[in-house]
Backbone as a ProteinNet text record, in pm:
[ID]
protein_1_A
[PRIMARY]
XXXXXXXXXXXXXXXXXXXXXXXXXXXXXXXXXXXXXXXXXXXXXXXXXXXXXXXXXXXXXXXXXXXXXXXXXXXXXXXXXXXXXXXXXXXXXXXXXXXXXXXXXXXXXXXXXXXXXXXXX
[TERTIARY]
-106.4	-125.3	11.1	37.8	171.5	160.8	200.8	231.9	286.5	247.3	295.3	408.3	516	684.5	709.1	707.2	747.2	867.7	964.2	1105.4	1182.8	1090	1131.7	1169.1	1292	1351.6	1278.4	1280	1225	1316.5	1209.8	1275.6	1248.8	1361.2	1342.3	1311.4	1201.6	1138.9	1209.5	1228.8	1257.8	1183.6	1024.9	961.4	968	1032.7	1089.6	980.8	909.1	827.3	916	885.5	969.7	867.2	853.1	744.7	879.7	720.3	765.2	680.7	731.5	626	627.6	482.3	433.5	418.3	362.6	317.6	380.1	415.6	385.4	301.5	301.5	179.8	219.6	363.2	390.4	355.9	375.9	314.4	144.1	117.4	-78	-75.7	-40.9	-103.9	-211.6	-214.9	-244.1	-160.8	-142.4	-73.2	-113.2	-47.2	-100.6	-119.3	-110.9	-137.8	-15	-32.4	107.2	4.5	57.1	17.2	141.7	185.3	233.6	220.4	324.6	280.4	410.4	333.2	403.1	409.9	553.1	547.5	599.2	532.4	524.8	612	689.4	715.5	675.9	735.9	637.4	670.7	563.7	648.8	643.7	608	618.5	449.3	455.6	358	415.1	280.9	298.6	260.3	244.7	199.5	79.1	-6.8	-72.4	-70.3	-129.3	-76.4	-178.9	-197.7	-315.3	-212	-276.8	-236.9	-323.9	-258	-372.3	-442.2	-348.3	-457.4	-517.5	-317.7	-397.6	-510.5	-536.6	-643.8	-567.8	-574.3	-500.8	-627.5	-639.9	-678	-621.7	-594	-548.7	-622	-516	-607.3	-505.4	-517.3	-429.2	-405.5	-298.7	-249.6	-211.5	-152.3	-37.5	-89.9	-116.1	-77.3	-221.1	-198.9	-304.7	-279.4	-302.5	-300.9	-412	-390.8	-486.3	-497.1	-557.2	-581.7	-644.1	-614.2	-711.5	-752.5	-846.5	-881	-998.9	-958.5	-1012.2	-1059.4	-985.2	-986.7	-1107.3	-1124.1	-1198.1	-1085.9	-1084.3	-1017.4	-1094.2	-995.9	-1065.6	-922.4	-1010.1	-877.3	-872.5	-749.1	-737.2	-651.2	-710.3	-662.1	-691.7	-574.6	-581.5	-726.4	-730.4	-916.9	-985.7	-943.1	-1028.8	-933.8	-1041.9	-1017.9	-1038.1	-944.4	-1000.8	-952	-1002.5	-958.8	-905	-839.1	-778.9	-832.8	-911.7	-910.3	-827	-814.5	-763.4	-793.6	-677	-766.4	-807.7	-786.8	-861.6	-709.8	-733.7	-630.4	-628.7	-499.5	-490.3	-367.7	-329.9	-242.4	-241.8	-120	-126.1	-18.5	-101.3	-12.5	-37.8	153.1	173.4	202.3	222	304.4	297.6	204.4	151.9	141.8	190.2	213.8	327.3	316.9	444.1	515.9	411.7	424.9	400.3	496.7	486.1	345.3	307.7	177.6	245.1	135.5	161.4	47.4	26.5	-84.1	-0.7	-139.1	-148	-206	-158.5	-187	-233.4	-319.2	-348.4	-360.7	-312.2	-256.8	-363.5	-412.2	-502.4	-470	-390.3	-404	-246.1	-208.6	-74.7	-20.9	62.3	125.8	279.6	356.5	532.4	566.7	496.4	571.4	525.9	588.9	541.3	422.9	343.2	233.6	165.4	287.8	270.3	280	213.1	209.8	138.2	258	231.6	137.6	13.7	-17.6	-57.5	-62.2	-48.9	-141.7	-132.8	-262.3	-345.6
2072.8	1931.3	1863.9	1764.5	1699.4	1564.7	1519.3	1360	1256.8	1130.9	1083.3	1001.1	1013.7	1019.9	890.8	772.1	637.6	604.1	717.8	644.9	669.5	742.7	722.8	620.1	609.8	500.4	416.2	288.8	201.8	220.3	209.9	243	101.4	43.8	-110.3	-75.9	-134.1	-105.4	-178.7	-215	-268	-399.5	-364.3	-513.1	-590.3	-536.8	-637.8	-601.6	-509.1	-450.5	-349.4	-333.8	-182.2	-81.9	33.1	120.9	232.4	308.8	407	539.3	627	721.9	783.4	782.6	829.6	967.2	1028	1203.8	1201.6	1276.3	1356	1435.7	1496.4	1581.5	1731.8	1762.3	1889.7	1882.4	1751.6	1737.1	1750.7	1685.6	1660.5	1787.3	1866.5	2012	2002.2	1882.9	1865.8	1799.9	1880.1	1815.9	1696.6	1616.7	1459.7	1406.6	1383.2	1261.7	1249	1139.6	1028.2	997.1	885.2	824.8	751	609.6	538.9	405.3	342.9	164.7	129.8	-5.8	-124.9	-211.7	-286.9	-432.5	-493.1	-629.6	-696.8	-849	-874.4	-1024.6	-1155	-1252.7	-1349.9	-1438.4	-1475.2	-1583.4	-1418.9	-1298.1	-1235.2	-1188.4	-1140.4	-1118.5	-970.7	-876.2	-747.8	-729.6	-811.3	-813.7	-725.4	-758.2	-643	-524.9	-388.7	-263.5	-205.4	-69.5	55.6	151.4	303.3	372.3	470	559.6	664.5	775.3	825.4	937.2	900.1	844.2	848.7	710.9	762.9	655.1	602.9	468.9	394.2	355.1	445.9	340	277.3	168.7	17.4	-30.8	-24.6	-98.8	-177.5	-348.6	-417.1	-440	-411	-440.7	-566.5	-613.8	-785.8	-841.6	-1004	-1100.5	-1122.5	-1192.7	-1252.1	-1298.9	-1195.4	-1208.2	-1195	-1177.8	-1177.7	-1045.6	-988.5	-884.1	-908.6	-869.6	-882.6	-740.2	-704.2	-535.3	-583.1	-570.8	-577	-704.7	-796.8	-942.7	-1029.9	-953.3	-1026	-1038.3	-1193.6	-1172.4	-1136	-1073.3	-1042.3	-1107.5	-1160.4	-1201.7	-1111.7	-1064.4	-953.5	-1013.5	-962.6	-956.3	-850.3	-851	-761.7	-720.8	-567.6	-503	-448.9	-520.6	-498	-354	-309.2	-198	-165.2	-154.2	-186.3	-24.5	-36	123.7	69.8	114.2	132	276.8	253.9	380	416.4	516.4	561.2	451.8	427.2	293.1	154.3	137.1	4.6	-94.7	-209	-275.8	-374.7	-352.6	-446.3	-514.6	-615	-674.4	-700.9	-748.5	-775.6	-941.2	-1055.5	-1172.5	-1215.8	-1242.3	-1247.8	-1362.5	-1423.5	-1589.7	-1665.3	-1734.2	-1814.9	-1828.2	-1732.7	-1688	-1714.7	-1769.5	-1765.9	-1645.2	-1552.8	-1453.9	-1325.7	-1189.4	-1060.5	-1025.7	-943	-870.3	-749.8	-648.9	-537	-421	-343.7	-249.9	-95.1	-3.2	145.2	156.1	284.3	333.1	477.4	544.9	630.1	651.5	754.1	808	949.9	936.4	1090.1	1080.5	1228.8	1257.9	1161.5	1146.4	1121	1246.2	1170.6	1271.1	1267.7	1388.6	1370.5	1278.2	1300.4	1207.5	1018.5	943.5	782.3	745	741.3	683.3	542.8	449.6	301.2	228.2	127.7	93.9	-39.1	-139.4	-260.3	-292.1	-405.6	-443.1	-640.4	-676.3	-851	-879.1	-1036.4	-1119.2	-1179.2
-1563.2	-1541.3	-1530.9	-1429.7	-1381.9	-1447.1	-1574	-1582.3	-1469.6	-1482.8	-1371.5	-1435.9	-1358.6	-1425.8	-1368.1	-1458.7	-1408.7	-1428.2	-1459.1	-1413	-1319.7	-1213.3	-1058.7	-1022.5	-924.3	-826.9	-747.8	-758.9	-684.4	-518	-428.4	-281.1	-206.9	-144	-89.3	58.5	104.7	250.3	296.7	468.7	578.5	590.4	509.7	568.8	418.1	365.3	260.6	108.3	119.1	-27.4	-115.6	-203.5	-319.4	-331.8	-293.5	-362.2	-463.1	-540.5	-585.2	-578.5	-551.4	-553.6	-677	-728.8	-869	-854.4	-745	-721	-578.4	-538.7	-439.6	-364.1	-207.7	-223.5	-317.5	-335	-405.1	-547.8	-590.6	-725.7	-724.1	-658.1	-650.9	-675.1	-507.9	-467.2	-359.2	-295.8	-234.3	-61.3	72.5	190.3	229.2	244.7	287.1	168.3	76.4	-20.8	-72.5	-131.7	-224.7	-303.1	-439.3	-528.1	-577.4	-551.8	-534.2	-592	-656.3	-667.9	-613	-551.8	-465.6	-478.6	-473	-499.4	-408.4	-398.9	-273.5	-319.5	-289.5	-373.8	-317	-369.2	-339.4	-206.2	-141.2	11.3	96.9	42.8	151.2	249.3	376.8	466.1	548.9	495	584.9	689.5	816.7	926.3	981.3	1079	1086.7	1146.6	1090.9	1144.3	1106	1188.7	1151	1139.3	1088.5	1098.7	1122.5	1260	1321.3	1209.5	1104.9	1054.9	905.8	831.8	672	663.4	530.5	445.6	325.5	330.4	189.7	91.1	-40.1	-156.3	-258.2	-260.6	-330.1	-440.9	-555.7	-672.8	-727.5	-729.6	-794.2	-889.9	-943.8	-1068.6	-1139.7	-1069.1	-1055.4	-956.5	-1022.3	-857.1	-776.4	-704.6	-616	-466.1	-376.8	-255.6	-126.3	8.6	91.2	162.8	165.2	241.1	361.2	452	579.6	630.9	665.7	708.1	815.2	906.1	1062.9	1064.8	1076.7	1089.5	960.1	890.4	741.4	642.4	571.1	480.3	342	247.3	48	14.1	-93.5	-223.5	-315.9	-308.1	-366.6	-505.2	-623.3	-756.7	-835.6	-940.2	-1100.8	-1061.7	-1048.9	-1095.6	-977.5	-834.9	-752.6	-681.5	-596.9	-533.1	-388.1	-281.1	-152.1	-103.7	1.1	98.3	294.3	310	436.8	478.8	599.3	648.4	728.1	791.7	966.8	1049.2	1134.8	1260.1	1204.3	1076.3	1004.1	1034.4	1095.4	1137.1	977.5	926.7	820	763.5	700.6	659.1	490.3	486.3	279.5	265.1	269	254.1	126.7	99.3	-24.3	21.1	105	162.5	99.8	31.3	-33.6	-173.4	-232.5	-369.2	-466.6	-544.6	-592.7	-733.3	-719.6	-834.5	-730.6	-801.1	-720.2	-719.3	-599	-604.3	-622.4	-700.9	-696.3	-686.2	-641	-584.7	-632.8	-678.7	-691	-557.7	-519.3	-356.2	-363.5	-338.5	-319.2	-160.1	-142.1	43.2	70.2	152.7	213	348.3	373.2	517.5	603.8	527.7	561	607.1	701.1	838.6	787.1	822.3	796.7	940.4	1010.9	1113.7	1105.5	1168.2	1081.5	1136.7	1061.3	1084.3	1092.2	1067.7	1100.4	1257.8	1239.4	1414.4	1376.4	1444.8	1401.4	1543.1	1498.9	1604.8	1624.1	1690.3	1706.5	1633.5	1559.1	1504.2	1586
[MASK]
+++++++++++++++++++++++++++++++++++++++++++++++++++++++++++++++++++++++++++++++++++++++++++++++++++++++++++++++++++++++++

């Protein structure tokens, strides 16, 4: 059994979030998965994007933001639990917020090559 080792490095994205990865797939034992938390800060917006293969499941920890997943919005808070599939066009706005959001991520079927692909609102 692998503990999950939280004094891994926080990694600063491009679109302006921090993740960390909690597992790996070499840790799981499983190809394609992560297990991950993310923080999103506040005033920020992840534009919308799919991704062709993996599946994201999301459970919030911190904070109160908007999710959009194929043009529906959820208010997403502390407790709730959403999923991104393959192809599910979705976004994460923190814009409006004045406190960090933060999300556990569970990844299936993640590809080594990038699997993000932004697409218009």
């Amino acid at each position: 059994m692998n503990l999950v080792d939280e004094n891994k490095e926080w990694v600063k994205k491009d679109q302006g979030y921090c993740k960390k990865i909690l597992l790996n797939e070499k840790e799981i034992g499983e190809e394609g998965t992560a297990y991950l938390r993310v923080r999103f800060p506040a005033g920020l917006k992840i534009g919308p994007h799919y991704h062709k293969k993996q599946t994201e499941i999301l459970y919030v920890t911190k904070g109160n933001a908007v999710l959009t997943v194929n043009k529906k919005d959820y208010s997403a808070e502390p407790g709730k639990s959403f999923i991104f599939r393959h192809k599910d066009l979705h976004l994460i706005d923190n814009s409006k917020s004045q406190e960090e959001f933060e999300v556990i991520i569970f990844k299936v079927n993640e590809p080594r090559e990038n699997d993000f692909f932004e697409a218009k609102e």
